[in-house]
N, C-alpha and C positions, 0 to 999 in steps of 0.2 A: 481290869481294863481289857477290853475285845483287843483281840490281835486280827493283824492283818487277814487278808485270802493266802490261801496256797499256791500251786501251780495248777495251772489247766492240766486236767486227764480224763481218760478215756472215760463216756458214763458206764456203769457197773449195774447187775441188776437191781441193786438195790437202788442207786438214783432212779431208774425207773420207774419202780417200785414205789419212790417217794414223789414222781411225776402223777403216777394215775393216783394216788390217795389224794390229789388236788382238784383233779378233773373237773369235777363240777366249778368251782369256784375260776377257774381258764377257761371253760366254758361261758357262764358270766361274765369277766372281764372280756374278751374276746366279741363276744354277742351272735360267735356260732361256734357251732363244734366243730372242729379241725379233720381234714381228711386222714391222717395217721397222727400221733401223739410218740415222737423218737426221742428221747434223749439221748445226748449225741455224746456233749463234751460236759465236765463241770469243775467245778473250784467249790472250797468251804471255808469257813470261817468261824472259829471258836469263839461264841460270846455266852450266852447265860444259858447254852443249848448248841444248837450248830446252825449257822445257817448255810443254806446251799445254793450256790449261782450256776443255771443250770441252761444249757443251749438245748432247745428242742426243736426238734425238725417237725413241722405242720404240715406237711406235703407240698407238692408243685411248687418244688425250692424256696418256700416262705420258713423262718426259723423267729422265735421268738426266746426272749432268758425271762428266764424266772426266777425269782426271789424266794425260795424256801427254806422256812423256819421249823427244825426238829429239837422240840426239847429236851431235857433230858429224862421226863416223864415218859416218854414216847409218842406225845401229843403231836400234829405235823399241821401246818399253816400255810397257806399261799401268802407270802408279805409283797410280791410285787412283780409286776409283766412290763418287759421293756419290749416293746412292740415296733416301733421307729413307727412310720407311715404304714400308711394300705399296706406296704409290700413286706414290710416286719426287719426284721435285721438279718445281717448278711449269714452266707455259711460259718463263713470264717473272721466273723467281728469279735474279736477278745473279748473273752468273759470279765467285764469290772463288780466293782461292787458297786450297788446303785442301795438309795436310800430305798424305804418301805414305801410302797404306794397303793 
């Protein structure tokens, strides 16, 4: 049974690291590429792999979360972009867990 998210913490280079292995596929969802690509804050989530809920800073104070899925093969997946309107989500909008989208 998947457990809960953890606490919100600082992003690490490695959440980074698992930000730009999605790029292309944020890019897509988005339908432009983003002026910097920051991951800021993140939470994870232990289910058949990790998933990770990730705040990323887009530039000119637009922030968007991310839904990513690290298996335990090492395989890494973009499962979902919570973007709010035009303007994206806040700096400081708590990271939840959102379904896959």
């Amino acid at each position: 049974m998947p457990g809960g998210t953890g606490d919100e913490k600082e992003a690490t280079p490695e959440v980074q690291a698992l930000v730009e292995q999605v790029k292309d596929d944020l890019v897509a969802a988005l339908g432009q590429s983003p002026a910097t690509l920051q991951a800021t804050h993140f939470k994870t989530q232990v289910v058949a792999g990790m998933n990770y809920f990730v705040r990323v800073h887009l530039g000119d104070d637009k922030h968007v979360h991310l839904r990513i899925y690290k298996h335990f093969s090492g395989s890494v997946e973009l499962h979902g972009v919570r973007h709010g309107e035009v303007g994206g989500v806040g700096a400081h909008e708590e990271l939840q867990y959102f379904e896959q989208n």
